[in-house]
PAMI-860895 format. One record per residue (C-alpha): residue number from 0; chain; x, y, z. Coordinates in nm, 3 decimals, m for minus. Example, Ala and Ser with C-alpha at 12.3 -4.5 7.8 and 13.67 -1.06 7.14 Angstrom:
BEGIN
[0,'A',[1.230,m0.450,0.780]],
[1,'A',[1.367,m0.106,0.714]],
This chain:
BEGIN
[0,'A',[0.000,0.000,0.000]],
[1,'A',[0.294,0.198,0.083]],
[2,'A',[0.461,0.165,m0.258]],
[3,'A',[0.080,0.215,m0.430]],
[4,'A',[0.077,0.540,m0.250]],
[5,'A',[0.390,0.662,m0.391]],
[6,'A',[0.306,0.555,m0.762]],
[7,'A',[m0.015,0.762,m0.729]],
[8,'A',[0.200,1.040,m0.599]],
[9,'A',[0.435,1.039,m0.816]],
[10,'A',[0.312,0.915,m1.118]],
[11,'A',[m0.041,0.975,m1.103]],
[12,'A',[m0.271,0.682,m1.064]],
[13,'A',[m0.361,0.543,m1.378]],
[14,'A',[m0.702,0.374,m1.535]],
[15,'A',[m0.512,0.078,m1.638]],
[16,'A',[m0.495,m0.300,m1.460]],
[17,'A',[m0.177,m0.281,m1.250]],
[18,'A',[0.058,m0.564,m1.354]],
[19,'A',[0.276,m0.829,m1.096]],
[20,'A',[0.621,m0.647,m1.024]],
[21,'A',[0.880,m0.892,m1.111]],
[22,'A',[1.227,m0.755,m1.154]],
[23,'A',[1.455,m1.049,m1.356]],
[24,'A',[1.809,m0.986,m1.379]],
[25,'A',[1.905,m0.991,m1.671]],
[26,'A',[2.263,m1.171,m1.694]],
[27,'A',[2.019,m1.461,m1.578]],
[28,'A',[1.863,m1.469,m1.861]],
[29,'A',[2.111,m1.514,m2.182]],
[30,'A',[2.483,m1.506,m2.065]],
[31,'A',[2.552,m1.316,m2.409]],
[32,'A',[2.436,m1.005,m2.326]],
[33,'A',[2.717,m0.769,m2.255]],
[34,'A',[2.681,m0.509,m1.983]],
[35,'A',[2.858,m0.192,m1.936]],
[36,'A',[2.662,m0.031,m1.615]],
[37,'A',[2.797,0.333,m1.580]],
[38,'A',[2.599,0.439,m1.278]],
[39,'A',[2.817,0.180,m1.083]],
[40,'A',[3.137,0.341,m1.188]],
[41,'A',[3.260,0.741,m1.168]],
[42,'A',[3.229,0.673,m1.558]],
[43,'A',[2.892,0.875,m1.619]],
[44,'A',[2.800,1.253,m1.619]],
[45,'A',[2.782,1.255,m1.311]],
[46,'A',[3.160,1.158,m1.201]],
[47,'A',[3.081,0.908,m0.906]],
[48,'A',[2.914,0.585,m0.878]],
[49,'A',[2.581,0.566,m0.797]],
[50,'A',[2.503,0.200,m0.809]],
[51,'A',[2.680,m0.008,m0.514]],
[52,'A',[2.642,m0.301,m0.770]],
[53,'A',[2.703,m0.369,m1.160]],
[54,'A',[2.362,m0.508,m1.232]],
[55,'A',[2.053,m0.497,m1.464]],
[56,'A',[1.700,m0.556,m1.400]],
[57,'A',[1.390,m0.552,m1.566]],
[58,'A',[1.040,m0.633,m1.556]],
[59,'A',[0.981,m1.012,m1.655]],
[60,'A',[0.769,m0.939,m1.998]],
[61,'A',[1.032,m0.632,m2.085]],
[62,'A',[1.330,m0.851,m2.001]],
[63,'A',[1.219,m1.121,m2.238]],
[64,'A',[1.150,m0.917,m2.505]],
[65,'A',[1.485,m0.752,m2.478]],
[66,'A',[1.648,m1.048,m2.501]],
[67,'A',[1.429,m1.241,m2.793]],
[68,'A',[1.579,m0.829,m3.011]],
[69,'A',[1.895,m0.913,m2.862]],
[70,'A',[1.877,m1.263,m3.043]],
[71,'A',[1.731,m1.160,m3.355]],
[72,'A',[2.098,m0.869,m3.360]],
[73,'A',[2.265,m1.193,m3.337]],
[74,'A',[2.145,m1.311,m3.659]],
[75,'A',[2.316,m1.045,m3.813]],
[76,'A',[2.617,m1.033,m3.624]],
[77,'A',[2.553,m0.792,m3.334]],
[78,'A',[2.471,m0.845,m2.969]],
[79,'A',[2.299,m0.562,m2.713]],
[80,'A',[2.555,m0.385,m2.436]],
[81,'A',[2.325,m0.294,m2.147]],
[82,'A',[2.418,0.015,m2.006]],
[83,'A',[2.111,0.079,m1.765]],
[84,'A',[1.808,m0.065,m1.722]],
[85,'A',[1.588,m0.055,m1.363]],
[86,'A',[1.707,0.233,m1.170]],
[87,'A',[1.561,0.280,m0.832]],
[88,'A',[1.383,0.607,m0.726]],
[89,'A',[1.669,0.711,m0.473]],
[90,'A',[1.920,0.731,m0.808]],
[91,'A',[1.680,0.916,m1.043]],
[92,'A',[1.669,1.197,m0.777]],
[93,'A',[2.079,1.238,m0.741]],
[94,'A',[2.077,1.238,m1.132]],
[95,'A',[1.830,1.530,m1.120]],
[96,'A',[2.013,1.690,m0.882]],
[97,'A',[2.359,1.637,m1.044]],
[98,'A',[2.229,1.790,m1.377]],
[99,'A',[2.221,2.125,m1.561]],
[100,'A',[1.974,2.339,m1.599]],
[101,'A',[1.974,2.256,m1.999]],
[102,'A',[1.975,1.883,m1.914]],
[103,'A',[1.671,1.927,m1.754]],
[104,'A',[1.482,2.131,m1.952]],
[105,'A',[1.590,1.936,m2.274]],
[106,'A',[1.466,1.590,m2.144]],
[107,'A',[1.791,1.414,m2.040]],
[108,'A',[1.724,1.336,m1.731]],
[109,'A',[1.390,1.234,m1.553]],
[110,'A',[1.228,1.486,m1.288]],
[111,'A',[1.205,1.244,m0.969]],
[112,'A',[0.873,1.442,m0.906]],
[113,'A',[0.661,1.211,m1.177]],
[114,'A',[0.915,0.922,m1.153]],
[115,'A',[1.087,0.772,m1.449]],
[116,'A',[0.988,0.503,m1.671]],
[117,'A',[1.354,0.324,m1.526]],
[118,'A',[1.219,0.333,m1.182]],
[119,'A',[0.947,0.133,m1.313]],
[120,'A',[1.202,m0.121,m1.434]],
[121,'A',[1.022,m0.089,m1.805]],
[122,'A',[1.298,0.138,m1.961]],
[123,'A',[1.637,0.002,m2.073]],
[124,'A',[1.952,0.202,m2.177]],
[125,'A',[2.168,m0.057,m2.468]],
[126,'A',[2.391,m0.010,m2.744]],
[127,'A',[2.539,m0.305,m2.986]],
[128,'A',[2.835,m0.501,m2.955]],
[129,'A',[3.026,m0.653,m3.261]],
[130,'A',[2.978,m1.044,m3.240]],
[131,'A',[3.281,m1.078,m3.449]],
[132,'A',[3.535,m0.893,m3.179]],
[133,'A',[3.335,m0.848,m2.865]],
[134,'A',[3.407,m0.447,m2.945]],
[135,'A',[3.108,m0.225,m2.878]],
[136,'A',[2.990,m0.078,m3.220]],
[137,'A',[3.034,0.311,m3.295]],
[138,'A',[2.710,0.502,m3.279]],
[139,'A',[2.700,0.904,m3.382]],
[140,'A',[2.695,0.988,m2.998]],
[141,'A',[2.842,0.839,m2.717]],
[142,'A',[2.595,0.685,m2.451]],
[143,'A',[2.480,0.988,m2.215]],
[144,'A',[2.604,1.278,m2.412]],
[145,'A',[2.374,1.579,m2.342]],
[146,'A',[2.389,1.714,m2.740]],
[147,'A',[2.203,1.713,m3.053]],
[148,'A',[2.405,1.406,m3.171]],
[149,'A',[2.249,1.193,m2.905]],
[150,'A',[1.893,1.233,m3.065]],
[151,'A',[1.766,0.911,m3.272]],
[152,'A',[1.753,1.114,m3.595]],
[153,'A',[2.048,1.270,m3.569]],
[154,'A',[2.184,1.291,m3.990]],
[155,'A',[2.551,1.390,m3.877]],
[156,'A',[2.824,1.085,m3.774]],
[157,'A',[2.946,0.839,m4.057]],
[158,'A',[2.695,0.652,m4.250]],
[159,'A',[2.800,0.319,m4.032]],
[160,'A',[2.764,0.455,m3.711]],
[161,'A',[2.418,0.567,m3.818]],
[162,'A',[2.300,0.229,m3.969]],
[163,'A',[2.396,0.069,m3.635]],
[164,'A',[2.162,0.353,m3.470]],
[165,'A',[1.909,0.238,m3.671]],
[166,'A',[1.921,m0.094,m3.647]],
[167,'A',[1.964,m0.112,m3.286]],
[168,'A',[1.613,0.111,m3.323]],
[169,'A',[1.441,m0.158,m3.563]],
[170,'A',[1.514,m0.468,m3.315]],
[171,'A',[1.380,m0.265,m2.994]],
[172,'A',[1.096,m0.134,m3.170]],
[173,'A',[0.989,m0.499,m3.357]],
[174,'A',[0.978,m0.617,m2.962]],
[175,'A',[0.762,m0.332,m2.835]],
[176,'A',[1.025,m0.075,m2.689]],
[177,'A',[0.954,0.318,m2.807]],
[178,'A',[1.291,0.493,m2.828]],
[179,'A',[1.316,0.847,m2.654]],
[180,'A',[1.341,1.168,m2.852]],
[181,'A',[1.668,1.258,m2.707]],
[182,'A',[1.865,0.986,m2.665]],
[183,'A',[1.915,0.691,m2.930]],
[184,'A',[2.014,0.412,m2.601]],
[185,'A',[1.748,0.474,m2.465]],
[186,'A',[1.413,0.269,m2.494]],
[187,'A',[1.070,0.237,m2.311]],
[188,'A',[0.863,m0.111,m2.295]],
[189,'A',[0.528,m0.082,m2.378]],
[190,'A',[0.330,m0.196,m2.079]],
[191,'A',[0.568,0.042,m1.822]],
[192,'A',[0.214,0.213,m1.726]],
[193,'A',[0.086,m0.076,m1.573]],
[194,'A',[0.364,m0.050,m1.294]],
[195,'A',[0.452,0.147,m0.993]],
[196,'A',[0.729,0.366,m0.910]],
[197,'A',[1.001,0.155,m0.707]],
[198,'A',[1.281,0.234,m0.509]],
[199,'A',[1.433,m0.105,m0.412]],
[200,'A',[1.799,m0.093,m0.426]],
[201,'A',[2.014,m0.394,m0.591]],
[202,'A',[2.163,m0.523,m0.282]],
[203,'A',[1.808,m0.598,m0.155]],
[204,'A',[1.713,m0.806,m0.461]],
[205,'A',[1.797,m1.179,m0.501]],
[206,'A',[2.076,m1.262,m0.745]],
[207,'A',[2.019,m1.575,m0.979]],
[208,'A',[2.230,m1.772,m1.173]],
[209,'A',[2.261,m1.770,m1.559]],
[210,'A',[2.027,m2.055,m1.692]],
[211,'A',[2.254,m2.311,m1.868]],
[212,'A',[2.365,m2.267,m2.213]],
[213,'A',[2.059,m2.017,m2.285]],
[214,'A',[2.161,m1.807,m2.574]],
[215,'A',[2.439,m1.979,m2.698]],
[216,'A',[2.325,m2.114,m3.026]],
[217,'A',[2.137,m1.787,m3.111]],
[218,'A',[2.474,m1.566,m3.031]],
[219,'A',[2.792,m1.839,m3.052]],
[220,'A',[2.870,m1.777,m2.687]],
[221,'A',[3.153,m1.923,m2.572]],
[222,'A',[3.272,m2.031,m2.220]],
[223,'A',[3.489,m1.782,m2.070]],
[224,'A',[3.413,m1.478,m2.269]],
[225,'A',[3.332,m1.127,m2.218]],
């Protein structure tokens, strides 16, 4: 009731069937997904971690459909890099605080009054990775750059770091992710109305182990790799 009360506050309650929180981690569920999570490391915008642990969560019908676009990038040679995905309430609020003026006002970061679509654990931050080298592939911004190059339909950059834009866009989209108008990483599940602002931290959620051998035909993982 507690947590209901702060979704209506913050979000506004909403004529729509609430939906079973479930937060799967999602190294658990395809050991080839690569992960990169900046808010656990000084490297971000804000220049200090704000995650006490490198992990990614997501609602259980977002986190599957990430990973069935993840394996249809691997049937043409690319794999997702997960930069961000559930972000609890607590870390939306020090971003806010952290950032600019301009940040604000142009969208990059979420006002903790209303909540973000991350706290809800139904928005997901990814670029691609090169199946061929493990290397993360180009893209006409970097991930969290506060500029006109970070928008989805950016033209400037080199023709191949936009196609990989683009078709990062095309595999989110075919599995029911919207991408934001400022930032070509990040994406919002379809359904993230149906659930509540959350401010769990990671070291109170269970870890689980990665499910044997899921994901390896699809992506050609190997043992001991990234």
């Amino acid at each position: 009731m507690v947590m209901l009360g702060l979704w209506c506050l913050l979000g506004g309650c909403r004529a729509v069937p609430p939906a079973p929180v479930e937060l799967v981690e999602l190294s658990a569920l395809d050991p080839t997904l690569h992960f990169d999570i900046r808010y656990a490391t000084a490297h971000n915008f804000t220049g200090r971690p704000l995650y006490a642990q490198a992990r990614a969560f997501l609602q259980r019908p977002a986190a599957e459909a990430l990973v069935r676009a993840h394996r249809a990038l691997c049937q043409q040679g690319y794999g997702l890099v997960v930069y961000d995905a559930y972000r609890p309430w607590s870390v939306t609020r020090a971003l806010w605080d952290a950032a600019s003026s301009a940040a604000r006002r142009e969208g990059f970061v979420a006002d903790p009054a209303v909540g973000s679509k991350h706290n809800r654990g139904c928005a997901v931050d990814v670029g691609l990775y090169a199946l061929a080298t493990g290397q993360e592939v180009p893209m006409p911004s970097g991930y969290d750059e506060f500029s006109e190059r970070a928008k989805p339909t950016y033209p400037g950059g080199t023709a191949a770091a936009r196609a990989a834009r683009d078709t990062l866009r095309r595999a989110l989209e075919a599995e029911g992710f919207t991408v934001s108008d400022q930032e070509w990483w990040h994406f919002d599940y379809r359904d993230w109305p149906r659930y509540p602002v959350l401010d769990v931290p990671f070291e109170a959620l269970p870890r689980r182990a990665p499910k044997a051998d899921v994901g390896a035909a699809s992506c050609g993982y190997r043992a001991g790799g990234k």
